[in-house]
C-alpha distance (Angstrom), angle and dihedral (degrees) to the residues before:
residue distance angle dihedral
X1 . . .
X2 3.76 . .
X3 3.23 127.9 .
X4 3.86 120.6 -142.3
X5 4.04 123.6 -157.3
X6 3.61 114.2 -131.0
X7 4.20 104.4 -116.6
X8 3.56 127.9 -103.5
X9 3.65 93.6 -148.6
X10 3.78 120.1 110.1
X11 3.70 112.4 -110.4
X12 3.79 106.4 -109.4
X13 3.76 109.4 -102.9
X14 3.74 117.9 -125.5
X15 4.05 109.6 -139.4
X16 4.18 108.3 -115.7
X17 3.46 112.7 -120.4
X18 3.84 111.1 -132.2
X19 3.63 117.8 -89.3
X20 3.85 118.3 -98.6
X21 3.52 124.3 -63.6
X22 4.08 91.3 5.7
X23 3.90 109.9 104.0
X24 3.48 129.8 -128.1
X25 3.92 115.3 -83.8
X26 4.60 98.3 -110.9
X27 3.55 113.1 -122.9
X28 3.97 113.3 -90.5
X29 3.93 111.7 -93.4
X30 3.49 122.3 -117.1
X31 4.07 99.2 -123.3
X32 3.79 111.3 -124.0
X33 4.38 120.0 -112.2
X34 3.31 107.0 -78.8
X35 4.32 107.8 -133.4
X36 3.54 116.2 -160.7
X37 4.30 109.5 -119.5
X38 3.64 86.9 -127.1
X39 3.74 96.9 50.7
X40 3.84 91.4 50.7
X41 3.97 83.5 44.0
X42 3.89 89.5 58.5
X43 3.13 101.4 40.9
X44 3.85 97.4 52.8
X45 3.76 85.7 50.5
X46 3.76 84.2 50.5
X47 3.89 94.4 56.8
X48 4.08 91.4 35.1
X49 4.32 83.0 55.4
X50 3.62 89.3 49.9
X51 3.37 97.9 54.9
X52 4.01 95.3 40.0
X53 3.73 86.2 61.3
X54 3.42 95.3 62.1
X55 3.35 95.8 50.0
X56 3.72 110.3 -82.4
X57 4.10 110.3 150.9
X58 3.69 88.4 -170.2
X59 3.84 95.5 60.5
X60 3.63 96.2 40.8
X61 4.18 89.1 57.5
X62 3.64 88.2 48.6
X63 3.75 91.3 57.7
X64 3.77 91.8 38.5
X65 4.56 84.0 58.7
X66 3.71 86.0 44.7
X67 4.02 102.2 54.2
X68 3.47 102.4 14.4
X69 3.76 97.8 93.8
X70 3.82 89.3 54.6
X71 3.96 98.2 47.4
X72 4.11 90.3 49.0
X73 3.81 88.0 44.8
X74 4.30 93.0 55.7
X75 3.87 79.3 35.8
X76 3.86 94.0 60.2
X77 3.96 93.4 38.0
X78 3.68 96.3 58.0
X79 3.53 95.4 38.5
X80 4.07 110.2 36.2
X81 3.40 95.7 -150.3
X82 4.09 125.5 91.2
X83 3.98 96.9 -155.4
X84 3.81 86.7 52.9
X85 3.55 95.6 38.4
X86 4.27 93.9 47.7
X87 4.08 77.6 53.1
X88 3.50 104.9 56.2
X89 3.91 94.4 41.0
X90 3.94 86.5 62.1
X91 4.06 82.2 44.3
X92 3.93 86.4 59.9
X93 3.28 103.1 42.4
X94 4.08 91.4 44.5
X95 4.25 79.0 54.2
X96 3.75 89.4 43.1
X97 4.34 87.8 51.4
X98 3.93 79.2 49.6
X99 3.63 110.5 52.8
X100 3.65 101.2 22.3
X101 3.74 90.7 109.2
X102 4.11 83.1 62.9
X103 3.75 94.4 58.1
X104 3.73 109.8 106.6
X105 3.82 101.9 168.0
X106 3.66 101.7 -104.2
X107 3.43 89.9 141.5
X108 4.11 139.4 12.2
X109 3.78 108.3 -56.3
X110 4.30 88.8 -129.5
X111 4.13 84.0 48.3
X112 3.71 87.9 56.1
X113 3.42 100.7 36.4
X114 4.22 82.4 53.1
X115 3.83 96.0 56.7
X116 3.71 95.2 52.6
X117 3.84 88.8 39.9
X118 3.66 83.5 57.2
X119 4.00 94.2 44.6
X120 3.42 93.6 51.9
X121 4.12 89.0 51.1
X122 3.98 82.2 51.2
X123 3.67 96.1 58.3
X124 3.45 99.6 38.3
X125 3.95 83.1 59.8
X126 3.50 98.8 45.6
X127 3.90 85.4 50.9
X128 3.78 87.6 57.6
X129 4.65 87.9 60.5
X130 4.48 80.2 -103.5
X131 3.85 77.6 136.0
X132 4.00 130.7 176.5
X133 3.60 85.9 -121.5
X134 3.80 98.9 59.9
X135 3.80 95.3 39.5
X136 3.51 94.0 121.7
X137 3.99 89.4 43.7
X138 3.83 88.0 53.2
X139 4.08 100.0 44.4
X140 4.05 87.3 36.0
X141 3.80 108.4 90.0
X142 3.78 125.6 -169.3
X143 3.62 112.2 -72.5
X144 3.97 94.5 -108.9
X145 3.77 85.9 53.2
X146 3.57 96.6 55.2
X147 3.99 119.1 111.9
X148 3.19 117.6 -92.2
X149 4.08 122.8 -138.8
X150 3.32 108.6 -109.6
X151 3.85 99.1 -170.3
X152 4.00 118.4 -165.5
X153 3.83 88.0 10.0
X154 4.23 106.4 124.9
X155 3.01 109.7 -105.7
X156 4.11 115.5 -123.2
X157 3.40 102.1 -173.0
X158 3.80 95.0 69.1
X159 3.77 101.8 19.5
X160 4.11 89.9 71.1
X161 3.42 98.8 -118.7
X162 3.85 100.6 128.5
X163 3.68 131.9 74.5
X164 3.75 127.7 -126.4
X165 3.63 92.4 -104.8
X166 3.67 98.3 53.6
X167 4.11 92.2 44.4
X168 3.97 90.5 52.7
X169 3.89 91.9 58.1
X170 3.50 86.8 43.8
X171 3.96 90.3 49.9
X172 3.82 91.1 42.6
X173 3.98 95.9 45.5
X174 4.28 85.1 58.8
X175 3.95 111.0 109.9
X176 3.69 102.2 -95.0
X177 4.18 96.8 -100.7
X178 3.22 94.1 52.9
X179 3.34 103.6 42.1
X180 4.14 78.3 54.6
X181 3.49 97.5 66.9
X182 4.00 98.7 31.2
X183 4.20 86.0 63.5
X184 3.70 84.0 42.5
X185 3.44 100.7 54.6
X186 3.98 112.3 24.0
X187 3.58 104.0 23.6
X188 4.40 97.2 31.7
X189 3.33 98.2 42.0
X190 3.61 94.9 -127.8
X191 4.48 120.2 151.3
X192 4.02 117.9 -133.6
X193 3.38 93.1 -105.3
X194 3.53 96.3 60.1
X195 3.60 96.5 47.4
X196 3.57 89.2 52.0
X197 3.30 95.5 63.4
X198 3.97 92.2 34.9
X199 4.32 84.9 56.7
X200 3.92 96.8 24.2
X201 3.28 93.0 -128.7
X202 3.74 126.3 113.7
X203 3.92 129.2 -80.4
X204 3.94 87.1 -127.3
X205 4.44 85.3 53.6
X206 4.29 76.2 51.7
X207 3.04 104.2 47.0
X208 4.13 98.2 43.7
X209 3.89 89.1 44.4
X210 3.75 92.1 53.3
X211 3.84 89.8 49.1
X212 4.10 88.2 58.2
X213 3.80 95.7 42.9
X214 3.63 88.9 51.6
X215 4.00 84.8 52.4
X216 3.43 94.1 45.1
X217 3.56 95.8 44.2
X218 3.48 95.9 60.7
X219 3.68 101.2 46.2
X220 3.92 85.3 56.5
X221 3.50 99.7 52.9
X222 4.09 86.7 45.7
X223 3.58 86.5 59.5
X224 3.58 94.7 43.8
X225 3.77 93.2 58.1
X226 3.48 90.8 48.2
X227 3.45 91.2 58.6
X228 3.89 89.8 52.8
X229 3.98 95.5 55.0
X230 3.87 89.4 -97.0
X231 3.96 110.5 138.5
């Protein structure tokens, strides 16, 4: 008679069925690919580019509604005034209709579409005599308009105590050169070097004008909050 060995091998479990009246747990969901809002953002302005540089009017409005509030903004810094600035944005953008055949994405579409923003700003200012040459002319104010140095007085510029408002009249009251490379510099981002070459001036002339805006900036918005109650 043979003898069988009992096996080692684990019965094969059966899987319980839920008890009665409790349902069966769902399978787990595979989540969905999360896409960044700004990647979808780019690459819609990616397609609408495409299209505007073939000749589609529609895209090339879209992208007008998308930037135009930026352009008009850098617009308006640079040049203080809104009739100017609401000019020279429809100067860019008639550029941007222009030479958007030449854009080959080296670079964010908004950063490119800053720089010749900013050209055009630069030409319309050399068209009004604010030359390279007479930079220091411009940005140099009478002697007995010069800021003064207010030494141990807090300073408001930096310590946040201003509102927008109040620091854009400031901004706008600033001779026109300086207020130039100020918006250049602290509010645009932009190094010496590059708005050296941007002006054609040198990066000391930068540096030196930026030094008195700053110093003129602040005295302005001092007296500007003195004029609204502020102490």
């Amino acid at each position: 008679m043979t003898n069988y060995a009992p096996s080692t091998r684990s019965p094969r479990k059966t899987p319980k069925s839920p008890p009665v009246g409790v349902p069966a747990k769902p399978a787990e969901a595979t989540k969905p690919e999360y896409i960044a809002p700004n990647a979808t953002a780019n690459q819609d302005q990616a397609e609408l580019l495409a299209r505007a540089q073939i000749g589609d009017h529609q895209a090339f409005a879209q992208l007008y509604s998308i930037h135009k509030r930026n352009v008009y903004s850098l617009c308006l810094r640079m040049v203080g005034s809104v009739a100017e600035a609401e000019d020279l944005t429809q100067e860019a953008f008639l550029q941007f209709h222009r030479k958007i055949e030449t854009f080959r994405g080296e670079s964010a579409l908004s950063t490119w579409l800053h720089r010749l923003a900013i050209n055009v700003v630069l030409m319309h200012l050399r068209r009004k005599s604010l030359q390279v040459s007479s930079l220091d002319e411009l940005t140099d104010p009478a002697a007995d308009q010069r800021p003064g140095r207010s030494f141990g007085a807090p300073d408001l510029v930096l310590s946040g105590a201003i509102d927008r408002l109040t620091l854009q009249r400031a901004i706008n009251d600033l001779p026109a050169g300086y207020r130039l490379i100020f918006v250049l510099h602290d509010i645009e981002g932009f190094e010496h070097n590059e708005i050296a070459s941007l002006l054609d001036c040198s990066i000391g002339n930068s540096k030196s004008q930026l030094h008195k805006a700053r110093l003129r900036l602040r005295e302005s918005v001092r007296g500007l909050l003195r004029e609204e109650g502020h102490k």
